[in-house]
DOGU-447235 format. One line per 3 residues: number of its first residue (from 1); their letters; for each residue x, y, z of C-alpha. Coordinates in Angstrom, 2 decimals. Example, Ala and Ser with C-alpha at 12.3 -4.5 7.8 and 13.67 -1.06 7.14 Angstrom:
// DOGU-447235
1 = AS = 12.30/-4.50/7.80 | 13.67/-1.06/7.14
// end
This chain:
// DOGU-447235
1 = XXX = 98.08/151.77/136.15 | 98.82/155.54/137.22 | 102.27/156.18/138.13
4 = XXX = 103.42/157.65/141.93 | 102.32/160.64/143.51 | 105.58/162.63/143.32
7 = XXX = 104.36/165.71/144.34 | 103.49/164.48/147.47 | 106.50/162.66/148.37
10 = XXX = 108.72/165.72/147.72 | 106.09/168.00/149.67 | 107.08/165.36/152.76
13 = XXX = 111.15/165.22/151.74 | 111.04/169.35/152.21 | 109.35/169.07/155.62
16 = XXX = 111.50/166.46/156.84 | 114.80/168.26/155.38 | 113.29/171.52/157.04
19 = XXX = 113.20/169.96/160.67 | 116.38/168.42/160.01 | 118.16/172.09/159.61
22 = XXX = 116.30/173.56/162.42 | 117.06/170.25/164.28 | 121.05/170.92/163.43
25 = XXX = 123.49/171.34/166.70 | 121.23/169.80/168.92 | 121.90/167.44/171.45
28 = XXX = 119.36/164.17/171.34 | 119.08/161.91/174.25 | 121.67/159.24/174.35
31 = XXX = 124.47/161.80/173.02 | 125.52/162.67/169.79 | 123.86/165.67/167.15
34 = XXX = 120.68/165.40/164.90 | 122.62/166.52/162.29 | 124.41/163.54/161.17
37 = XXX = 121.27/161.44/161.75 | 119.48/163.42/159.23 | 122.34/164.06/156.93
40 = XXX = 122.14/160.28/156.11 | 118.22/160.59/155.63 | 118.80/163.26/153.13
43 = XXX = 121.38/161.18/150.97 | 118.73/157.68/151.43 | 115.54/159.65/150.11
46 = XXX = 116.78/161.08/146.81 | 118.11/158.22/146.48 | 115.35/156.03/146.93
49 = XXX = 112.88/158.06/144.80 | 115.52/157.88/142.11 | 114.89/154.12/142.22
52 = XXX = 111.24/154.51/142.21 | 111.18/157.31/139.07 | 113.05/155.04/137.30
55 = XXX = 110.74/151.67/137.71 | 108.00/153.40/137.30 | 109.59/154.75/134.02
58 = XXX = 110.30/151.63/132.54 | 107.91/149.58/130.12 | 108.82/146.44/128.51
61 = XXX = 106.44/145.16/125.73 | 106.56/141.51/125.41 | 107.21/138.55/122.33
64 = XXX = 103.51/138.89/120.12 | 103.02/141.95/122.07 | 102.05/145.77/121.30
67 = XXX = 101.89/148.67/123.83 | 99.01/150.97/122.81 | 100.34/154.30/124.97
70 = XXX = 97.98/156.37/126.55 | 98.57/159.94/127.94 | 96.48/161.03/131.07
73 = XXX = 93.96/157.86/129.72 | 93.83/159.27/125.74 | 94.69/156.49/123.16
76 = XXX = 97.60/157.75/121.32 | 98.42/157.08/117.54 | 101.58/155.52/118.53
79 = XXX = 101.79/151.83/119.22 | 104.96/150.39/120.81 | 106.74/147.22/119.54
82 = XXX = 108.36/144.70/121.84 | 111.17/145.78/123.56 | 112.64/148.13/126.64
85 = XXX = 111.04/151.50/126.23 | 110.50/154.75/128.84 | 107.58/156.03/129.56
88 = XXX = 106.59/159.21/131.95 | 105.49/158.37/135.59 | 102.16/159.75/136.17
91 = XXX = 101.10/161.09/132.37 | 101.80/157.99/130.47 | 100.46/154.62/130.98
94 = XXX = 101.05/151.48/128.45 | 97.74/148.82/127.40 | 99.63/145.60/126.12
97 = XXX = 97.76/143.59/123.56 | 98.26/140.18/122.17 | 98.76/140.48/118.41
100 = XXX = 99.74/136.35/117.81 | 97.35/134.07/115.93 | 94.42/133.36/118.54
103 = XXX = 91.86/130.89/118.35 | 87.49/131.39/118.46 | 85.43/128.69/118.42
106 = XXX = 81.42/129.76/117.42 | 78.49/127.87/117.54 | 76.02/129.09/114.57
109 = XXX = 72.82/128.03/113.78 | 71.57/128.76/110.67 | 69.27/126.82/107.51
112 = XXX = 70.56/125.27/104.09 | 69.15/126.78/100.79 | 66.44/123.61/101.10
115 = XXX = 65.57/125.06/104.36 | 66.92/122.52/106.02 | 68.00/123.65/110.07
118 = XXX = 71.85/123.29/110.50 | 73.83/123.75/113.68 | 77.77/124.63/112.62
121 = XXX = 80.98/124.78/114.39 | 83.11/127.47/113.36 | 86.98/127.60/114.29
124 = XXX = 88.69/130.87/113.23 | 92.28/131.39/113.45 | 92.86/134.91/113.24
127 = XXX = 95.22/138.15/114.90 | 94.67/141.57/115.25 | 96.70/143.67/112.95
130 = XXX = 99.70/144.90/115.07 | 100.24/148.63/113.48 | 96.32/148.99/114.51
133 = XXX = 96.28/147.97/117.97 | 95.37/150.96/119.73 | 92.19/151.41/117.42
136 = XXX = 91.10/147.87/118.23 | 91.62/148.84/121.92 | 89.69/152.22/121.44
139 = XXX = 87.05/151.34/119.46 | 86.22/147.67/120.53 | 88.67/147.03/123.51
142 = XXX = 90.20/143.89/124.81 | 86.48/141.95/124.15 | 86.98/141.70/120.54
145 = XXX = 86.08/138.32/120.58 | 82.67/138.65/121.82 | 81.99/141.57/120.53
148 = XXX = 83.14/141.32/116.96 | 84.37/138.09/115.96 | 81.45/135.67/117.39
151 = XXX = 78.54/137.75/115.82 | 80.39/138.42/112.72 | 81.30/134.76/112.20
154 = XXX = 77.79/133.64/113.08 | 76.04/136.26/110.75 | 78.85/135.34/107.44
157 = XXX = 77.82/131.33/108.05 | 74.20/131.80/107.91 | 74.78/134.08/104.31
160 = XXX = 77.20/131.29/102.92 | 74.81/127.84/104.39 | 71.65/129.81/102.77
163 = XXX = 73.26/128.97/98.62 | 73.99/125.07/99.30 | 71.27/122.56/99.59
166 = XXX = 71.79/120.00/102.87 | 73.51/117.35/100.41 | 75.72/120.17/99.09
169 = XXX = 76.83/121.42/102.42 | 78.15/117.73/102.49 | 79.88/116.95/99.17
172 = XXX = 81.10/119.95/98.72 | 82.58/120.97/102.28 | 85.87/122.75/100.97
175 = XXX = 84.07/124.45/98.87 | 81.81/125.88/101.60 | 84.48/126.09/104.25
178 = XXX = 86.53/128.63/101.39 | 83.30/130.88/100.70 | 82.90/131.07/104.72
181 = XXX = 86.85/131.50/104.88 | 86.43/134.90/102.36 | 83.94/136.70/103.74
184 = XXX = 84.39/136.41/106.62 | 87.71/137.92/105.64 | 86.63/141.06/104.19
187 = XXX = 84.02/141.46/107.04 | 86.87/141.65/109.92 | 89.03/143.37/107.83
190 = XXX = 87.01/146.34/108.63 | 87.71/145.95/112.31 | 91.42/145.49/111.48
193 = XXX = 91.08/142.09/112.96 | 93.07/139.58/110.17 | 91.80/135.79/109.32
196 = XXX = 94.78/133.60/108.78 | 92.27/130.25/108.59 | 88.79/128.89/108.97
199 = XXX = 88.04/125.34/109.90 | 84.24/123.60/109.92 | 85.01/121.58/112.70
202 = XXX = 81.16/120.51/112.53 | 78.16/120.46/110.53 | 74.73/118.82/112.27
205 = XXX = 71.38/118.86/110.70 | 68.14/117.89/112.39 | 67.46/114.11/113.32
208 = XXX = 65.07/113.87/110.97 | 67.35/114.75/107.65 | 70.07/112.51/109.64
211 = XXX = 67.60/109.74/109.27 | 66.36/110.46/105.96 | 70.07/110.66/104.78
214 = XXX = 70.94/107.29/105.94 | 67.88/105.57/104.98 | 69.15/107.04/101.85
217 = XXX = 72.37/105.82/101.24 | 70.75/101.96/102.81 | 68.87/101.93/99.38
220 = XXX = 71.14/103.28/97.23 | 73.81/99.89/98.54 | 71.02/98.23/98.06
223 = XXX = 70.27/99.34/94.22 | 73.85/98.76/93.44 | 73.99/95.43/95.11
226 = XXX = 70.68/94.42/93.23 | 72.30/95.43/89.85 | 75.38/93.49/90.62
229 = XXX = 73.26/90.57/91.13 | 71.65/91.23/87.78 | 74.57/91.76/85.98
232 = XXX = 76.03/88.62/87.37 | 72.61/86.89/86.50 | 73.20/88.26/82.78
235 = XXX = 76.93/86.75/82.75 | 75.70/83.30/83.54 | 72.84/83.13/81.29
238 = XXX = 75.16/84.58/78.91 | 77.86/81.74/79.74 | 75.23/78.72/79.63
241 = XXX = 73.57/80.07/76.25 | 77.52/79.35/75.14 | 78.11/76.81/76.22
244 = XXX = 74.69/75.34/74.61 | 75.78/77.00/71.37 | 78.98/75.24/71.69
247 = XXX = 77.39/71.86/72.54 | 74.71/72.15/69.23 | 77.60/73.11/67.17
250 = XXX = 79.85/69.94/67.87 | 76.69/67.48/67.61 | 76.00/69.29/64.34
253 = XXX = 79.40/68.65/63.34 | 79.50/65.14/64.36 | 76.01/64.56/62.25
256 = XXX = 77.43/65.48/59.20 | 80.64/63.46/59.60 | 78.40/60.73/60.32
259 = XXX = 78.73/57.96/56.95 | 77.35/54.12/56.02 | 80.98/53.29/56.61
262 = XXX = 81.10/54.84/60.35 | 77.56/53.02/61.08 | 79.20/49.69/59.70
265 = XXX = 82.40/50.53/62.28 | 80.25/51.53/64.90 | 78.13/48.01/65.00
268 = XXX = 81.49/45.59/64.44 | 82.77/47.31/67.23 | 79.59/46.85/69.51
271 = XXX = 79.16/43.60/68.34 | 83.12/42.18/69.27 | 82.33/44.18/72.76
274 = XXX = 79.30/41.86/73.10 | 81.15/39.15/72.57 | 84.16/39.79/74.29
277 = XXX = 81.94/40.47/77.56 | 79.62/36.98/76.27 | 80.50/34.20/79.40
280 = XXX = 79.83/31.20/77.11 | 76.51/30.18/78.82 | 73.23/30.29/76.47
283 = XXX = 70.67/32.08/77.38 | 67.71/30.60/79.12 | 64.71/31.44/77.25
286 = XXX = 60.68/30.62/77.49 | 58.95/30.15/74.09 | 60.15/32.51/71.33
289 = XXX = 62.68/31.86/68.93 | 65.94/30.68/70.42 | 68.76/33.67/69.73
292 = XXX = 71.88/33.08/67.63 | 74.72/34.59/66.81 | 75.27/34.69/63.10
295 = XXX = 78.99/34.02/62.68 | 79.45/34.99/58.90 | 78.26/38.39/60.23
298 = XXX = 82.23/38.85/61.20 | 83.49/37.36/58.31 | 82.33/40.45/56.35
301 = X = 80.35/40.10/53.15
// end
């Protein structure tokens, strides 16, 4: 903003002090002289264009602030820090710009290496370099964000989506997100802009991949739960064929333990069980031979 016009307001202090002289002596209606009237009006108007040179004069530059200093409109080379600082009314002007870390949000379209369509969301931290302020504000001006950073940023994630398949663009995020991060790095270096970060806050592909990809991962949970199942299967038949082994080894063992002594044991032993369980009674028979029990059986031979 252009300061006063001075020259104008001390072309209108000389008239008015040049009435006042020739005005000097003379009487005014309602008594006294025009001379002390405007003696007071030429102490009040220096005095109150002192005030307004020296406002006008004054420039502060704010916290995460740069004054880029123009003369008569022309960028100048210097660039002000924050601070009190004096400027001159009318020839000087100040253009403050924010040099703190800002925040762009871009929307990129773009295709995977499988030509696969992708839609991205881009966040880029980033602040414009504060000893080059004034050549950001005369070369690009205060629409760097449109102008530079947007197309830039959109132009860097189609380069870096075009070397990773879709699937790779998923497993291997970071590793996209850094390649995005350095380029597009040395790219705005160039307009003295400076990337602190770069976040993927997004990556969509097409319905139909989105499909595909779940249908997917649905039979891949189902091939692993199928081998489970088998392997399970194995661990049982496994466990019975054991257990049968175990069971064909102790009747083999028990066969060849097996004497003419144990078979003797064996039938005394079923025998005194018969009769120990034998209620006294004969048993009723039709033809046939009637049963008996031969008692010198348990004598032994």
């Amino acid at each position: 903003m252009s300061g006063p016009d001075f020259s104008e307001i001390f072309r209108r202090y000389k008239e008015a002090l040049g009435q006042a002289q020739q005005s000097e002596g003379k009487n005014i209606p309602g008594g006294g002289k025009m001379s002390s009237k405007f003696g007071f009006l030429g102490f009040a108007i220096p005095a109150f264009l002192l005030v307004i040179l020296v406002s006008a004069s004054v420039v502060i530059v704010g916290p995460g602030q740069r004054g880029v200093l123009l003369n008569f409109g022309a960028v100048q080379p210097t660039v002000w820090d924050e601070g009190l600082h004096f400027k001159i009314p009318g020839y000087q002007n100040i253009v403050r710009m924010d040099v703190r870390v800002q925040k762009e949000v871009t929307e990129a379209a773009s295709a995977s290496k499988d030509l696969q369509d992708l839609h991205s969301t881009i966040a880029v931290n980033f602040n414009v370099i504060p000893d080059k302020a004034g050549w950001v504000f005369q070369n690009i001006g205060m629409g760097y964000k449109e102008r530079v950073i947007d197309p830039v940023t959109q132009e860097v994630v189609k380069a870096v989506t075009a070397k990773y398949t879709a699937v790779e663009l998923i497993t291997e995020r970071e590793k996209v997100r850094s390649g995005i991060k350095e380029l597009l790095k040395a790219r705005l270096l160039d307009y003295n802009i400076a990337v602190v970060d770069v976040s993927i806050v997004n990556f969509k592909f097409s319905a139909q991949f989105t499909q595909a990809i779940e249908n997917k991962q649905t039979a891949e949970q189902m091939a692993l739960k199928a081998s489970r199942d088998l392997d399970r299967i194995k661990i049982e038949a496994q466990q019975k064929v054991a257990a049968a082994q175990a069971e064909a080894e102790s009747l083999r063992l028990q066969r060849q333990n097996i004497t003419p002594d144990l078979v003797e044991l064996r039938r005394i032993e079923a025998m005194q069980e018969a009769i120990r369980k034998w209620n006294g009674v004969m048993p009723s028979v039709t033809g046939g031979a009637l049963p008996f029990i031969d008692a010198r059986a348990y004598g032994g031979k």
